[in-house]
MDAnalysis code that builds the backbone (N, CA, C; Angstrom):
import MDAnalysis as mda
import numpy as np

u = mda.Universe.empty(477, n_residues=159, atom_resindex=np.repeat(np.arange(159), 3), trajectory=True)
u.add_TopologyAttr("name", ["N", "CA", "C"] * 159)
u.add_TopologyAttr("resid", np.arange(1, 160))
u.add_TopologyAttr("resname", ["UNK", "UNK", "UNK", "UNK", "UNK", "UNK", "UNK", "UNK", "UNK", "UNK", "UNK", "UNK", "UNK", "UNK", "UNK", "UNK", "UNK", "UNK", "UNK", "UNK", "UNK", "UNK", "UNK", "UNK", "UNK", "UNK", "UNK", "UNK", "UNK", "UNK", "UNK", "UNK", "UNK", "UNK", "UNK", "UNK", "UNK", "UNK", "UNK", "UNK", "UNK", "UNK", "UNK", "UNK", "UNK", "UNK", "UNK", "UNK", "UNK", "UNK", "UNK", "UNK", "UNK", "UNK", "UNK", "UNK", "UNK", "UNK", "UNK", "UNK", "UNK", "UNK", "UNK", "UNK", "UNK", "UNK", "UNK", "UNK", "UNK", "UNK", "UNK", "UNK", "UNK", "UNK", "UNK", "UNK", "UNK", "UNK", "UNK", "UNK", "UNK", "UNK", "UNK", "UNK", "UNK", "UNK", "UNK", "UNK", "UNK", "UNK", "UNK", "UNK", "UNK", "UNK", "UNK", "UNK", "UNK", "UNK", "UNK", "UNK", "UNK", "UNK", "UNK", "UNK", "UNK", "UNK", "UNK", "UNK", "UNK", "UNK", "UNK", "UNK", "UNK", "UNK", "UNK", "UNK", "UNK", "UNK", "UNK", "UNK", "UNK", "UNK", "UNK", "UNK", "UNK", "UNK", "UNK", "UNK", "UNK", "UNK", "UNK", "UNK", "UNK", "UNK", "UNK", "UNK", "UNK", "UNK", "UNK", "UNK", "UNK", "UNK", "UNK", "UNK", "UNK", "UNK", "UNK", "UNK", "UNK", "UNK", "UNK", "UNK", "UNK", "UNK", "UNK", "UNK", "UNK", "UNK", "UNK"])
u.atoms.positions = np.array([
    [-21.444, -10.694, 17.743],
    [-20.427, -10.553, 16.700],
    [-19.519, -9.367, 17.041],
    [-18.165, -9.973, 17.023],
    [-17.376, -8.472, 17.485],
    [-17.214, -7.685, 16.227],
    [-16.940, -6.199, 16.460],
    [-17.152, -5.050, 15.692],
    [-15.805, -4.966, 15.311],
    [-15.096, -4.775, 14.084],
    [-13.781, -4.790, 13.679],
    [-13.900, -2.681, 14.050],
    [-12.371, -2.605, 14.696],
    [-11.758, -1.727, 14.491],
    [-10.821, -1.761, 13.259],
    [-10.900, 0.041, 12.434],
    [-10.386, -0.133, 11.510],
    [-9.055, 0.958, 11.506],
    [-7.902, 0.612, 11.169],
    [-6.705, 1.893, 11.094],
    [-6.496, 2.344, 9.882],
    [-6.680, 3.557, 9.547],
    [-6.298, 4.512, 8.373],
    [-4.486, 5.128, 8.550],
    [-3.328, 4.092, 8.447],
    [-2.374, 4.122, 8.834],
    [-1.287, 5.536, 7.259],
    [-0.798, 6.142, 8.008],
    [-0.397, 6.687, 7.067],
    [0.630, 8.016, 7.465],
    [1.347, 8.963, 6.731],
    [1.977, 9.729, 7.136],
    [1.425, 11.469, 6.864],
    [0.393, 11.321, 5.863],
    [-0.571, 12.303, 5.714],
    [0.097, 13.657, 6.160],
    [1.579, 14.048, 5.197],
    [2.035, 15.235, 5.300],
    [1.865, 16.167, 4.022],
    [0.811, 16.883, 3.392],
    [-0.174, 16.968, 4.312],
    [-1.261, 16.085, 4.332],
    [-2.220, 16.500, 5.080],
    [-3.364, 15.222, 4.482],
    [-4.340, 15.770, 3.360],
    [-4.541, 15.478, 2.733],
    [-5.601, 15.922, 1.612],
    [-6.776, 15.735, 1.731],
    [-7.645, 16.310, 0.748],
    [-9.606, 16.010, 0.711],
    [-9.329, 14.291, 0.359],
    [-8.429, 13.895, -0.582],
    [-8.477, 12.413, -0.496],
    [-8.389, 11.757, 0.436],
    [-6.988, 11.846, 1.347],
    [-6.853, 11.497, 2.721],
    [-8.733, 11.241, 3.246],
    [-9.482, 12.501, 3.761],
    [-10.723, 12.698, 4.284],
    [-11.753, 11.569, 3.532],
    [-11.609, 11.917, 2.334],
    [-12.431, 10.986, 1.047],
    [-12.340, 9.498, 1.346],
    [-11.099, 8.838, 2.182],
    [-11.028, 7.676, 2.269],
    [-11.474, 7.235, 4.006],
    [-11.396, 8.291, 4.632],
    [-11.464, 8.394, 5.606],
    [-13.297, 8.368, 6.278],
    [-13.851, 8.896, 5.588],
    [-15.488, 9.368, 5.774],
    [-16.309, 7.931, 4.707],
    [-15.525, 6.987, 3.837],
    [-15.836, 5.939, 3.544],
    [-15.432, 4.902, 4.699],
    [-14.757, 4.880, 5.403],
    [-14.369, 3.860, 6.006],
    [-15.554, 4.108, 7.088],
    [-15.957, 5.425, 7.278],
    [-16.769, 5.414, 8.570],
    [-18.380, 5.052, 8.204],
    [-18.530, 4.799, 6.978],
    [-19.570, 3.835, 6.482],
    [-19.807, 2.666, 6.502],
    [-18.358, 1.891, 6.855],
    [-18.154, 0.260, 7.026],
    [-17.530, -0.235, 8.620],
    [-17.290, 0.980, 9.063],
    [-16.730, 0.400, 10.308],
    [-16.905, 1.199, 11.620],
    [-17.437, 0.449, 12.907],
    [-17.838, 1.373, 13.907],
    [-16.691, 2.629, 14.437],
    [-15.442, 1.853, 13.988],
    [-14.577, 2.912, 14.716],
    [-13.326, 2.979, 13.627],
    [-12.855, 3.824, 13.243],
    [-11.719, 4.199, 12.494],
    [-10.628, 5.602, 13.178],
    [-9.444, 4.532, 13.167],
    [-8.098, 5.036, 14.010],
    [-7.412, 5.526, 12.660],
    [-7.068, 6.535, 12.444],
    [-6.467, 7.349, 11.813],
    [-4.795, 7.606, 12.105],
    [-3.980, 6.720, 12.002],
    [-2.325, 6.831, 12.325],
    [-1.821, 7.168, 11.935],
    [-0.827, 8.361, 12.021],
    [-0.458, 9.180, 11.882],
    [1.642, 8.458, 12.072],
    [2.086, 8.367, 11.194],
    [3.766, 7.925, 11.085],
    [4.237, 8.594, 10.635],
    [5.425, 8.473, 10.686],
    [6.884, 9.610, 10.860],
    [7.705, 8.545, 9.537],
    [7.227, 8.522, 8.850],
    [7.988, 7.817, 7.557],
    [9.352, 7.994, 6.955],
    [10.583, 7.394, 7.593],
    [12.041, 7.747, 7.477],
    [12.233, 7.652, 6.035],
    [11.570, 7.687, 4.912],
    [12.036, 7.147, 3.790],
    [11.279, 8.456, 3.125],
    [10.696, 9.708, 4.218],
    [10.478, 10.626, 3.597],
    [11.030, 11.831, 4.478],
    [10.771, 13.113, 3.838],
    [11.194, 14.622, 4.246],
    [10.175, 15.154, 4.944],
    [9.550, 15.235, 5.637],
    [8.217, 15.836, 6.256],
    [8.653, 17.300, 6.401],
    [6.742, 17.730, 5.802],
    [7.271, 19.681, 5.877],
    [6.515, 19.686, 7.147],
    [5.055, 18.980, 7.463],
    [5.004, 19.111, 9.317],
    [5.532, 17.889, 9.938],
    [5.595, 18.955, 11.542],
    [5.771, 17.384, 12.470],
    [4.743, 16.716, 12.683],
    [5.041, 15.776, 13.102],
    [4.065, 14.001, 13.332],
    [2.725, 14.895, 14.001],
    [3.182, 15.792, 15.570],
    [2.228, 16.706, 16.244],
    [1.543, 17.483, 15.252],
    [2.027, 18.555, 14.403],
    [1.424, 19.130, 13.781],
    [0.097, 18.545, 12.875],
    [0.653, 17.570, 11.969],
    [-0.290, 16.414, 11.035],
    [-1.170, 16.149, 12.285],
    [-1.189, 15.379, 12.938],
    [-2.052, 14.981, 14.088],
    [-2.954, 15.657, 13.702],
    [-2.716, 17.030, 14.679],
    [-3.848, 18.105, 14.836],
    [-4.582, 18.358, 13.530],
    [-3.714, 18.593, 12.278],
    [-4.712, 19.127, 10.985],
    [-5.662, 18.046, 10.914],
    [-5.006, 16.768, 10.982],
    [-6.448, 15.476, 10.893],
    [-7.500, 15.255, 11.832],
    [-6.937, 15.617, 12.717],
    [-8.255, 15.723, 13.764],
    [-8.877, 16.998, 13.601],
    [-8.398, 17.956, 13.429],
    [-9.603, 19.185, 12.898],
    [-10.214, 18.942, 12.171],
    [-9.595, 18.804, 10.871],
    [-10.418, 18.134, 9.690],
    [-11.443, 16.702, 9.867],
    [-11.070, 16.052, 10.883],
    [-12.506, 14.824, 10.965],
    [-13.514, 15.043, 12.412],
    [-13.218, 16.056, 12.979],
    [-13.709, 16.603, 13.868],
    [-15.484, 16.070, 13.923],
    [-15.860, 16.466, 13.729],
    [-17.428, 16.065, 12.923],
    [-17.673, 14.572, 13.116],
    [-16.756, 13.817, 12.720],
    [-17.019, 12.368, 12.549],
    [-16.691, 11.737, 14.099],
    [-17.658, 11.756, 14.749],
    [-17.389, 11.164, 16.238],
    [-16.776, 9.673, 16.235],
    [-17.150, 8.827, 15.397],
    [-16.135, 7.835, 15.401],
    [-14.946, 7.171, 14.681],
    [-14.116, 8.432, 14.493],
    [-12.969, 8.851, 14.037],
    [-11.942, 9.600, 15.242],
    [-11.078, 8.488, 15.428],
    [-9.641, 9.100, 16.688],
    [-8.781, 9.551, 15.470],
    [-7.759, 9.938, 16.229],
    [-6.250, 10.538, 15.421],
    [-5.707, 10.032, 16.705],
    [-4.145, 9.659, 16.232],
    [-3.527, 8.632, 16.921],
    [-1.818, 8.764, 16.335],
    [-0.941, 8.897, 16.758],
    [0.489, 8.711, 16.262],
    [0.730, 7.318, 16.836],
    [1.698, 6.675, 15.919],
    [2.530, 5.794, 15.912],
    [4.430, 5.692, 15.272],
    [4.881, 4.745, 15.997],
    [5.864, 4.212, 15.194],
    [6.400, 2.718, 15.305],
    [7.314, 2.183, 14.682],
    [7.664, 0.927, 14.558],
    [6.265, 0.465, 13.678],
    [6.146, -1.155, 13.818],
    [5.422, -1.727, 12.842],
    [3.959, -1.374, 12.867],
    [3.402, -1.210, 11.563],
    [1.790, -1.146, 12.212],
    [0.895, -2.577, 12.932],
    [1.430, -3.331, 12.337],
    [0.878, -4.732, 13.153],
    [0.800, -4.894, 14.534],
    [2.021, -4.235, 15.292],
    [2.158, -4.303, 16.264],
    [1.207, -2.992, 17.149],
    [0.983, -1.978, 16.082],
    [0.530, -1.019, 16.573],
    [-1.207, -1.555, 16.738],
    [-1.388, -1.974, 16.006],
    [-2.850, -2.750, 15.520],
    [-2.925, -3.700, 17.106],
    [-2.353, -4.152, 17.112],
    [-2.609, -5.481, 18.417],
    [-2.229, -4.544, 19.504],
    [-1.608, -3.533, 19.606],
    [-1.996, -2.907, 21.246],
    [-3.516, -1.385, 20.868],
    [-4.276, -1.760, 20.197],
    [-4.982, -1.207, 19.527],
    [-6.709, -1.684, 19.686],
    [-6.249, -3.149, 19.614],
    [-7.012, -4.527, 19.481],
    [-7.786, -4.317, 17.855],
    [-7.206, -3.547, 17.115],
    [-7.786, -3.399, 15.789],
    [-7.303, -4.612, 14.808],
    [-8.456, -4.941, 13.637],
    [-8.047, -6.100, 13.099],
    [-8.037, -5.725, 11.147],
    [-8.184, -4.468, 10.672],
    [-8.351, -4.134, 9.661],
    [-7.541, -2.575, 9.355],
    [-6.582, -2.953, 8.090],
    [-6.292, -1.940, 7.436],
    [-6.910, -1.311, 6.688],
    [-6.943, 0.084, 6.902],
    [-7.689, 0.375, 5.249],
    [-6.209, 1.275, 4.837],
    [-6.548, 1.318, 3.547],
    [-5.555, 1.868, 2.357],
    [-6.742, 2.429, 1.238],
    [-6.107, 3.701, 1.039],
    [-6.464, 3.688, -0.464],
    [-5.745, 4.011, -1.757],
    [-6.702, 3.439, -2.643],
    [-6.048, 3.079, -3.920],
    [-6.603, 4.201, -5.012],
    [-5.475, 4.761, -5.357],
    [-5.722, 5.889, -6.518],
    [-5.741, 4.936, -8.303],
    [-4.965, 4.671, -8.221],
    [-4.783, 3.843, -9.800],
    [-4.052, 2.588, -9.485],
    [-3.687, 2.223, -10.627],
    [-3.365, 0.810, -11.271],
    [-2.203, 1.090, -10.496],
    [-1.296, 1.998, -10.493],
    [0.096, 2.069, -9.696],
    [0.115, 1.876, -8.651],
    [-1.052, 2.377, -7.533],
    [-0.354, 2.356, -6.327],
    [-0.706, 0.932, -5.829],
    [-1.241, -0.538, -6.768],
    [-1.735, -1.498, -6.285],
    [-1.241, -2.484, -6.111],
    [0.516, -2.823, -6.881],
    [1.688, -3.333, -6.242],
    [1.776, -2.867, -5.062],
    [2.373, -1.945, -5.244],
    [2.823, -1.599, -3.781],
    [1.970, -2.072, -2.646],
    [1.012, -2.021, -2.562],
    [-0.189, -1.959, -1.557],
    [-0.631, -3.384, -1.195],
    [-0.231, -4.197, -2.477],
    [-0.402, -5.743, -2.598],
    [0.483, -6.134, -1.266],
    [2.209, -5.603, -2.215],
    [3.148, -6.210, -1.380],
    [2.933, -6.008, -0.093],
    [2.686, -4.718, 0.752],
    [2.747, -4.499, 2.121],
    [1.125, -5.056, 2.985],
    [0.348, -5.750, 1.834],
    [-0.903, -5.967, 2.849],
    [-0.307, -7.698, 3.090],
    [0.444, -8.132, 1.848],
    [0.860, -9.502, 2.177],
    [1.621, -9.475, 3.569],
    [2.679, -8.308, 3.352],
    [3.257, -8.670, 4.669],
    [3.207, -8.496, 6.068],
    [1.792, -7.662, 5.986],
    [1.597, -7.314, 6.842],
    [0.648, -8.410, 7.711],
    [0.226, -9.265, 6.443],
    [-0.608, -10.959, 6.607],
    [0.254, -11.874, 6.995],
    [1.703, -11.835, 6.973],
    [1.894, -12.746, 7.259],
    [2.764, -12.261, 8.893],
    [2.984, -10.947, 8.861],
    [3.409, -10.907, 10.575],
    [2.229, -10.897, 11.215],
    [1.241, -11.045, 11.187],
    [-0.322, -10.875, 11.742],
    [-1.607, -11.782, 10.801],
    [-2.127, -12.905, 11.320],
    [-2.750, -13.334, 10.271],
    [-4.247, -12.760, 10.392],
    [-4.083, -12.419, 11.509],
    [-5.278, -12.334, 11.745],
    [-5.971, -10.596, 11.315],
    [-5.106, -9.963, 10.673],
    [-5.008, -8.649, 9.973],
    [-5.696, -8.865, 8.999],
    [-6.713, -7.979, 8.265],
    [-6.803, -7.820, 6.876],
    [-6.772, -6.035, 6.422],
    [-6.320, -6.397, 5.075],
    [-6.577, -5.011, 4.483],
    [-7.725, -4.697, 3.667],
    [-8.039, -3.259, 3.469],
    [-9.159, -3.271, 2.750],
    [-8.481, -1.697, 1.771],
    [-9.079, -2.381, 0.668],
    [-8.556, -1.134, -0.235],
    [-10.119, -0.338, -0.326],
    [-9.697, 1.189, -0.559],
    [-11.007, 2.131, -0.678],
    [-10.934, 3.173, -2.228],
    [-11.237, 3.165, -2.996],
    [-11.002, 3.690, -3.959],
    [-11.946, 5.103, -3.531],
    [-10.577, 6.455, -3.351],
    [-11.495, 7.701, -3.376],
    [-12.289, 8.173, -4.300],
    [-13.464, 9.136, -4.406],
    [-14.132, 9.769, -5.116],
    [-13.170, 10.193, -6.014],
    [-13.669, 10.144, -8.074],
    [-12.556, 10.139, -8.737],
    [-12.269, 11.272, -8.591],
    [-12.935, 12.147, -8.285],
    [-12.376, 13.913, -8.282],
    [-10.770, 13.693, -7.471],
    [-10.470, 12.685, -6.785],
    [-8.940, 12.593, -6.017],
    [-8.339, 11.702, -6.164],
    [-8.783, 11.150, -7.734],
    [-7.546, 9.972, -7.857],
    [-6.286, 10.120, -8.468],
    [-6.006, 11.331, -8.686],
    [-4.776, 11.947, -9.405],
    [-4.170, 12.658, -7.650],
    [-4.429, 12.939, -6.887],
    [-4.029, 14.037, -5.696],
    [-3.056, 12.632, -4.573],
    [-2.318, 13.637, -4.408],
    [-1.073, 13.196, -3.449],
    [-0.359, 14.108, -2.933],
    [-0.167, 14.050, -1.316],
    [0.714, 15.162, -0.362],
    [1.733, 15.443, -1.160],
    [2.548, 14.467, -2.120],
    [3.608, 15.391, -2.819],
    [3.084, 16.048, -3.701],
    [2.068, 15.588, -3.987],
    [2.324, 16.778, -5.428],
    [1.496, 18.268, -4.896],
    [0.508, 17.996, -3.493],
    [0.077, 19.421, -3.118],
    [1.510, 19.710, -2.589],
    [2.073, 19.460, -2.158],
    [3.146, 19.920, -1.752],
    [3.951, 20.994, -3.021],
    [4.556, 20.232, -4.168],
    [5.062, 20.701, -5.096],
    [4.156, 21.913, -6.121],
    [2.845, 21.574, -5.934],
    [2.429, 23.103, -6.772],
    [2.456, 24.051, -5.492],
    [1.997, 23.870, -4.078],
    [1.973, 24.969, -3.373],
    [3.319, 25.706, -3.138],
    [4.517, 25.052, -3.551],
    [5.915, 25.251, -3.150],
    [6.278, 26.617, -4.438],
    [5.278, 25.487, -5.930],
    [5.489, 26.524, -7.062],
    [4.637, 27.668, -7.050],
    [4.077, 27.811, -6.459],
    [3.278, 29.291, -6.225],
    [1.333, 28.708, -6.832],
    [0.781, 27.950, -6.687],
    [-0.273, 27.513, -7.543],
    [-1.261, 27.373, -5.989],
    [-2.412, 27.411, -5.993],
    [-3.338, 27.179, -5.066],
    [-3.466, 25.695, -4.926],
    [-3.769, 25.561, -4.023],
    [-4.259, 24.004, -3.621],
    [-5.738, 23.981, -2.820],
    [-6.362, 25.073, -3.181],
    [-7.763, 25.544, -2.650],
    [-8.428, 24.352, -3.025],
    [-9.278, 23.763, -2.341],
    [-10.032, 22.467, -2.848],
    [-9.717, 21.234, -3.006],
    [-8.220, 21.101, -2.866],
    [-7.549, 19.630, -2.599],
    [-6.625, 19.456, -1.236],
    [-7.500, 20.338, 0.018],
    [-6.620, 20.324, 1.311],
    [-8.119, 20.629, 2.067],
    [-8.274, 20.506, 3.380],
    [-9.161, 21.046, 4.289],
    [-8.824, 22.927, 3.988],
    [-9.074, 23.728, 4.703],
    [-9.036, 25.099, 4.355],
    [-8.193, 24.988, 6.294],
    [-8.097, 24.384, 6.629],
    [-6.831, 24.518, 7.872],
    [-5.880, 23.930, 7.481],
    [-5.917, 23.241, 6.772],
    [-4.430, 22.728, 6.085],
    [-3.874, 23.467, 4.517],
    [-4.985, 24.495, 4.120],
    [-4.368, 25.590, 3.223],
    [-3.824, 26.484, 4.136],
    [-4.295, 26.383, 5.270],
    [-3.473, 27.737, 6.287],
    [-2.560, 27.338, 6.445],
    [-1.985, 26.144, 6.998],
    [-1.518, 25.526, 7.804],
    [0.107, 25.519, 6.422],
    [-0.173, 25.189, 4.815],
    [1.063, 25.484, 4.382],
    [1.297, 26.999, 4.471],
    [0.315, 27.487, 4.295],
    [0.764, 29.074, 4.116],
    [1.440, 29.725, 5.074],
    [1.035, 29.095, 6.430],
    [2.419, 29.629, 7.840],
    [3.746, 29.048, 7.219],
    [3.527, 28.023, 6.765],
    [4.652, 26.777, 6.865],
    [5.658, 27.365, 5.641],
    [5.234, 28.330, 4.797],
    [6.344, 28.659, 3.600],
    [6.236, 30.018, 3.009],
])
C-alpha cells in the first residue's frame, strides 16, 4: 500500500503555535508532511518566503518527518513534482470553511487525484491568526505563547 505524502501548504507569515498545532497532527496520520511555504500576492508579508522557511523549520526541527519547502505557482502542480497526494488545511471556525470548501474543490478538479484533509487545531488556537499576531505585536501587546519563542524573536528584530 503506498504511503500518502502530505503538504501543509501555506504562507505562515508568521507561523504560529497553531500553524505547529496542525502541523504535529498531521504527523500522526501521515508518514511524511511537506510544509510549503508561498509568497501570497494577495498579501503584505513582514518576512521573506527565506526567512518564514527557516522559523518553520526551527520550530519543527524535532519532528524528523517534517521538510520545509518553498513554492510558487499552483499547489497542484507543486504536489505532482512532489509525488504528494494530500492537502492538509486547517480549520479554525465555521468561517474559514467556505473558503477552504471552495479551494479544496478546485484544487479536485485540476488534480483528481488530490484530496484535502481539514485538521481542527487544539481549541486553545482557534481564535489565532498571523494577522492578528501580527496586529497586537505591532500594538505593543506580547504574543508570548501564540508564536514559537524564535518567532517572538524573530518579530522583535523585525520592528
Amino acid at each position: 500500500m503506498r504511503q500518502p505524502v502530505a503538504v501543509y501548504p501555506g504562507s505562515f507569515d508568521p507561523p504560529t503555535n497553531g500553524h505547529l498545532d496542525i502541523i504535529v497532527r498531521a504527523t500522526h496520520l501521515f508518514p511524511k508532511v511537506i510544509v510549503a511555504v508561498t509568497d501570497n500576492s494577495n498579501k503584505n508579508p513582514t518576512f521573506t518566503l527565506q526567512e518564514r522557511k527557516k522559523m518553520i523549520a526551527e520550530a519543527v526541527r524535532r519532528y524528523p518527518t517534517v521538510t520545509v519547502d518553498t513554492f510558487s505557482g499552483l499547489l497542484v502542480d507543486y504536489m505532482t513534482r512532489k509525488k504528494a497526494s494530500v492537502i492538509i488545511r486547517g480549520l479554525r471556525a465555521i468561517s474559514d470553511f467556505e473558503y477552504e470548501f471552495e479551494m479544496a474543490l478546485m484544487n479536485r478538479r485540476l488534480n483528481k487525484r488530490i484530496e484535502a484533509v481539514f485538521l481542527m487545531p487544539d481549541e486553545a488556537y482557534t481564535y489565532l491568526s498571523s494577522s492578528l499576531v501580527k496586529e497586537v505585536f505591532s500594538l505593543g501587546g506580547s504574543v508570548s505563547g501564540l508564536v514559537p519563542e524564535s518567532v517572538e524573536k524573530s518579530l522583535k528584530r523585525s520592528g
